[in-house]
N, C-alpha and C positions, 0 to 999 in steps of 0.2 A: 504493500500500500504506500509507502514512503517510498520509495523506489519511483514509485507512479506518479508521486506529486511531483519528482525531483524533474521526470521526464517532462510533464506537463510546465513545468515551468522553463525547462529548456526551450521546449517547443516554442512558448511563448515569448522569449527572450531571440532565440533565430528570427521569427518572424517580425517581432519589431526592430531588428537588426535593419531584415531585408526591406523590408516596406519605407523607414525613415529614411534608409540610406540612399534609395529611389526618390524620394521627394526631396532630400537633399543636392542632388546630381540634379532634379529637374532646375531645383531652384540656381544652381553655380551655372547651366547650360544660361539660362536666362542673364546671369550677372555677364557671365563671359561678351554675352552679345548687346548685351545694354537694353535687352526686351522689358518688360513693362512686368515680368513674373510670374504670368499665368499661363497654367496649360488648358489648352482644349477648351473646351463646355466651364472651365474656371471663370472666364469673362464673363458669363452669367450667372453664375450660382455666388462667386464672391463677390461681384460688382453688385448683385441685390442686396448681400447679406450685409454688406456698406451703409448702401440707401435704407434696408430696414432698421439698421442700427439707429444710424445717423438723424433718419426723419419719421421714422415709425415711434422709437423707444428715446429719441431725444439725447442722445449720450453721441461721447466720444470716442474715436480707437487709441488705444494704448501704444504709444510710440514715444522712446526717446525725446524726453525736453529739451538737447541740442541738435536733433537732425528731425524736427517734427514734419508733416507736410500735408498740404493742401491741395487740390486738383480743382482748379481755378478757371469757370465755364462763360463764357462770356458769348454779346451780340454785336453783332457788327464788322465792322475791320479794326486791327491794334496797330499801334506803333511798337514790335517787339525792343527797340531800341532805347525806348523811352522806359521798355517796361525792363529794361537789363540794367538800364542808369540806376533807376529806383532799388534795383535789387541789389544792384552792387554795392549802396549807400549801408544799404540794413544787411550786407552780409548773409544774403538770400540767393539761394540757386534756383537756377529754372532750367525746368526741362521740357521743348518743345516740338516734340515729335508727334504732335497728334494731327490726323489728316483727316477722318472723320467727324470725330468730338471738336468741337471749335473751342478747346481747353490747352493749359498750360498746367504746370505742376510745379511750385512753389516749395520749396526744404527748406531748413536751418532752423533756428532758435525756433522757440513757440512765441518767443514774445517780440520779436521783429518780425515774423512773417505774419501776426497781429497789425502792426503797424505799417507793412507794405500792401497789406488788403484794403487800407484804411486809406494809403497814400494811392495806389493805384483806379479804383472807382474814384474820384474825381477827374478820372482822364478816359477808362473806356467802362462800357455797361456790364457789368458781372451780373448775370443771371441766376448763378449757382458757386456755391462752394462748399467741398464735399472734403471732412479732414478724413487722416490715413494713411496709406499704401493709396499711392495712383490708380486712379481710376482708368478701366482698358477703355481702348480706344473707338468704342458702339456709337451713333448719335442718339442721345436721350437717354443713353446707360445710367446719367445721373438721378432717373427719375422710373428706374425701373425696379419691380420687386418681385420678376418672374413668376408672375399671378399663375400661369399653366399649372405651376407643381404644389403640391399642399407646402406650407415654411417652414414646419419641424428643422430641417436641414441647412435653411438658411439662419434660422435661429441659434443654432449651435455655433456654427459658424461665426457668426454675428459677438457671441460669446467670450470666444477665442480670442475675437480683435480688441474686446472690450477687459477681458480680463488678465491676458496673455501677453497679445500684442499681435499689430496688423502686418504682420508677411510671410509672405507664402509661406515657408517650411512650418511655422505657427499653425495659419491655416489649415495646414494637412494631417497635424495629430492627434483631431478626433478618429478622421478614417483610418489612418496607421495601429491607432488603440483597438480599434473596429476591426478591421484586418488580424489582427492576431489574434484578437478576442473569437471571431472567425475558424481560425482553425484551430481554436483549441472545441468549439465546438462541433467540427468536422471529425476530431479526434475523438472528445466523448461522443457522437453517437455511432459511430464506429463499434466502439468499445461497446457501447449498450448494444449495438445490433450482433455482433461477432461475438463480441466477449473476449476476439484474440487482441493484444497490445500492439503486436506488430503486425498486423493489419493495421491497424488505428491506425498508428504512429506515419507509417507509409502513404497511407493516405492522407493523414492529412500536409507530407513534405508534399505530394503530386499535387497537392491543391495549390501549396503554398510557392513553388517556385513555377506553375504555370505563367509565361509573358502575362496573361490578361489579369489575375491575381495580382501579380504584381506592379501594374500599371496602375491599376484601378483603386489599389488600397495603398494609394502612394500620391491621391491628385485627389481636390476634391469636387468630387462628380456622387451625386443624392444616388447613384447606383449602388456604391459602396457602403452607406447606411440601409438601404433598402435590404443590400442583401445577407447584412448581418442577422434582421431581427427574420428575414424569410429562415436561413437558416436558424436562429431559436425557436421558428414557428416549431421547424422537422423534430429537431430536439426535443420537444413536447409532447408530438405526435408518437413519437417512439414509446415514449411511457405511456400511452391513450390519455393524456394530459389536455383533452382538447381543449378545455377551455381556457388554458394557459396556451395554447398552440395559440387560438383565435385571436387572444388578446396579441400576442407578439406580432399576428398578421397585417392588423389593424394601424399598430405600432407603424410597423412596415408601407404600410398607404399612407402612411402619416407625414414620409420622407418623397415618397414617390406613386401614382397610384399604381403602379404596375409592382408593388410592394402587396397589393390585394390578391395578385394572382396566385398568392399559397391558401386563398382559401377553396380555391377550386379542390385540391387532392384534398384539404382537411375535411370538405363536404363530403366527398367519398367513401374516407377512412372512417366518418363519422357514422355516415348511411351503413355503410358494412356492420357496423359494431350495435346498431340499432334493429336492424332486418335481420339480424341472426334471434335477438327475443321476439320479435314478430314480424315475419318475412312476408308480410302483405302488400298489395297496391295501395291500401287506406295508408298503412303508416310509412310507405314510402311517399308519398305525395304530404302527408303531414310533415314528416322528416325534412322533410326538402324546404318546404314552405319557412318552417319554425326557422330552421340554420340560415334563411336568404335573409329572412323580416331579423331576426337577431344581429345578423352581423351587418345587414346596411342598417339597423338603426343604430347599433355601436360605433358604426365607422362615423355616421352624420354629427352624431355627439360630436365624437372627439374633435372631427375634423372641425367642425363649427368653435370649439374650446380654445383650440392653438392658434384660432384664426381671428378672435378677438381683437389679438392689436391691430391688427388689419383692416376690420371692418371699423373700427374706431377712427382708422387712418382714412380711408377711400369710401367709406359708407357702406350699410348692409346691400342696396340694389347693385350699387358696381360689383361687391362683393360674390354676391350670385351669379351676376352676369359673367363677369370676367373670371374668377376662381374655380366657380362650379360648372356651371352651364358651359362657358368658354372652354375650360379646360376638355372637356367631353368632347368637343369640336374641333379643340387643338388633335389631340391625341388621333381620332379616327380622321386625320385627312393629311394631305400632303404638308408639309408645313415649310419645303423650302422652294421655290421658284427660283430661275436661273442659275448662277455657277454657286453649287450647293457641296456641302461633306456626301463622298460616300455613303449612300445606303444601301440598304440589305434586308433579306428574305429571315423569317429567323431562321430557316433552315442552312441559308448559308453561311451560319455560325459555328456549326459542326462539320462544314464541308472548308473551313479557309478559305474563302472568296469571299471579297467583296465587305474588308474590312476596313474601319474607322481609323483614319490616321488621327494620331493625339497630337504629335511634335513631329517636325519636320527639323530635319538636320542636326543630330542623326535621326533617320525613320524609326517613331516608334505606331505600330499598328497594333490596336485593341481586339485582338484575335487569341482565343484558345488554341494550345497543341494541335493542331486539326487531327492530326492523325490517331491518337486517343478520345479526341470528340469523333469523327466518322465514325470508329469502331464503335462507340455507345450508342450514336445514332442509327446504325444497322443494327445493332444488338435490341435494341428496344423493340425493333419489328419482328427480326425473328425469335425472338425469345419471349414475343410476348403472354401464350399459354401458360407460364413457369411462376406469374403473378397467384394463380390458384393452390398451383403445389407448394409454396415457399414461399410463405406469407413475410415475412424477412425482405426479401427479393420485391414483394409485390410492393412491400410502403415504398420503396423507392423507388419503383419503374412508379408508379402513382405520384408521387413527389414533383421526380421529375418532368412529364409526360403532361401533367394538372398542370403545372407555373409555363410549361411551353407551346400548352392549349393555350393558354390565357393573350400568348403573343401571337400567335397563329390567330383568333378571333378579332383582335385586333386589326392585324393585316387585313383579314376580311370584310371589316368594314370601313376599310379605306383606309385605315394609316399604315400606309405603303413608307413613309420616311422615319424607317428603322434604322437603329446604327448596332456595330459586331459590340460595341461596348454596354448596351444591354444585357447579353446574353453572361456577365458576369453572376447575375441574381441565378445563373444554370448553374454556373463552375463547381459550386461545392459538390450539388445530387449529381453531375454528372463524374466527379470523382470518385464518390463517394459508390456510385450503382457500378462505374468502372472495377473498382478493386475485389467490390463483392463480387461480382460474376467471375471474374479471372478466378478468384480462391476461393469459391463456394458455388457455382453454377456450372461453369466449363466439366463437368464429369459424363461418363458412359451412361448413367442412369437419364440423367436430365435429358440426354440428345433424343436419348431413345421416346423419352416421354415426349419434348417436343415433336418426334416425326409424326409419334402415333395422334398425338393431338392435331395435327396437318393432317394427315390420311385423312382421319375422322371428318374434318370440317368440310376435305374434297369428296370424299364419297354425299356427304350431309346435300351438300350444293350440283353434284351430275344426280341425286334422286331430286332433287327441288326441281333441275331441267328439264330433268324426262317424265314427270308427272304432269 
């Protein structure tokens, strides 16, 4: 048992090795080139969690009182000359590389770049001014609070800059915590399912040093919250803990709504464990009904609860319109026109095509091992019979298979503008279904039962024709 913890703790000390030291390397790529520090989908999720801090909750970010700074948004044409003179007076840096934001970026003291905001508006019109870490370079990023996604994610976030401090490698230590936290629960439910330790242990390194694992819990993108509390759902599900499962789902939509789609297999596992004391159409159709009306009235709450300061900010009808209603309409339609990122099928997330670039130079692409996803993704079809015999087996092809129904329905109803960095909320159950089948499924016996369960279906189907 001591032994166990000492591993667990290893585990968990590697993985915040690997994760920190990723978001470190992101952050020196960005110093190196003089970039503004943010990867990816970061210019939206950090740049709101800014704006919520800032004009939601009234506060400030936490930054050094000798290199404090402001991101300084103005109307019209400037005299950048006039605005360097001034700077140079109070010992003020500027930095003016923004080409769509009609902004400048203001450092040094906190109490002269007080007095260079004070001196400067007498000569051009400032619109906005936004303190911090620089704002990325969007027009009207200073006034956006990525309404699409529930704010759980950007509230943490928000958190960080306010309690920590605002840059990036800061920003990325809730997901880095997450991340590790992550595969230690890839490890215990391993262990609860197997019982073997190394199994566990092995799977949960495959989790942890897969490319998209490690991009994903190393940047902060609300996929990597999302797919912390998806896996705690599983974790729950394993001990028939559903209602601990749901609540963690819930959680989970709380960061992202595609955080909901663990409750499709929980509805399953749940139905199963219901229809075995009374195996009816009456209380399957109860069953169903009860777990739908339950967990969208849970989700409504909460959603509604964390959404408070928001509607405080923007009002209940914009609230509806734009957070709820809006986001429903974001999600199922195309969402990028003209020269757009990379999208993808979810299917082409187990096949390596047609994946998400995060950074460019060096290439990093948000893609799983393909070659260990295609295998699970062909295994999942032929192996699917083996869910009956190997109830084991089955919570996780159901895991899996529910949270990638949920992206496949999606796709169906027109949100065709999917990216590979998604399919990270898969990475664990597709680990996790990987290592089981290799060392508990692959035997003489199973093959034999799958064929005969094939025979059976085709014989079932040439008497369905000739009748």
């Amino acid at each position: 048992m001591v032994r166990e913890r000492i591993l667990v703790i290893v585990i968990a000390v590697i993985a915040i090795m690997v994760f920190a030291l990723n978001a470190y390397h992101f952050e020196e790529l960005e110093s190196v080139k003089m970039g503004k520090g943010y990867v990816s989908d970061e210019v939206w999720y950090v740049g709101s969690a800014r704006t919520i801090l800032v004009k939601v909750f009234g506060l400030e970010p936490r930054m050094p009182e000798d290199n404090y700074g402001y991101t300084i948004i103005y109307n019209g044409q400037i005299d950048y000359s006039l605005i360097m003179r001034i700077a140079g007076k109070l010992g003020v840096s500027i930095r003016s590389d923004y080409s769509d934001l009609k902004a400048f970026y203001a450092s040094g003291y906190k109490g002269n770049l007080t007095l260079f905001i004070d001196e400067i508006k007498k000569y051009i019109s400032v619109s906005d001014v936004i303190p911090g870490w620089m704002m990325p370079d969007h027009n009207g990023i200073n006034n956006y609070i990525n309404q699409e996604h529930p704010p759980l994610g950007k509230y943490i976030t928000a958190a960080v800059m306010y309690l920590v401090g605002d840059q990036p490698l800061y920003w990325r230590l809730p997901v880095v915590l997450l991340g590790a936290l992550s595969v230690i629960l890839v490890y215990s439910s391993m262990r609860k399912l197997t019982g073997n330790i190394v199994v566990a242990f092995a799977t949960s390194l495959l989790f942890m040093v897969d490319p998209l694992t490690r991009t994903l819990f190393s940047i902060v993108l609300l996929d990597g919250f999302t797919t912390f509390f998806s896996i705690l759902s599983f974790h729950y599900a394993v001990d028939r803990k559903y209602y601990e499962s749901l609540i963690a789902g819930i959680i989970a939509g709380l960061f992202k709504f595609t955080g909901l789609f663990t409750l499709i297999p929980l509805l399953i596992l749940y139905l199963r464990r219901e229809l075995r004391k009374n195996p009816s159409f009456a209380n399957l159709a109860y069953t169903t009904i009860v777990f739908i009306l339950a967990a969208t009235s849970l989700f409504l709450l909460a959603f509604t609860c964390v959404s408070i300061p928001l509607i405080r900010y923007m009002g209940l009808g914009n609230w509806v319109k734009y957070s709820l209603l809006g986001s429903i309409e974001w999600h199922t339609s195309i969402k990028c026109n003209g020269p757009c990122p990379g999208s993808s099928s979810p299917w082409d997330w187990f096949l390596g095509v047609n994946g998400f670039t995060v950074y460019v130079d060096p290439t990093v692409v948000a893609i799983g091992f393909y070659p260990f996803w295609s295998t699970v993704l062909v295994s999942l079809v032929l192996l699917a019979p083996l869910i009956i015999k190997d109830k084991r087996y089955g919570i996780l092809w159901i895991y899996l298979v529910g949270v990638f129904t949920g992206y496949l329905i999606v796709w169906a109803m027109g949100g065709r503008s999917q990216y590979s960095f998604y399919s990270i909320q898969l990475a664990p159950f597709t680990y996790m279904y990987l290592a089981y089948m290799v060392v508990y499924v692959l035997n003489k016996d199973n093959i034999t039962y799958v064929g005969s369960s094939y025979s059976k279906l085709f014989s079932y189907i040439v008497k369905l024709l000739l009748s």
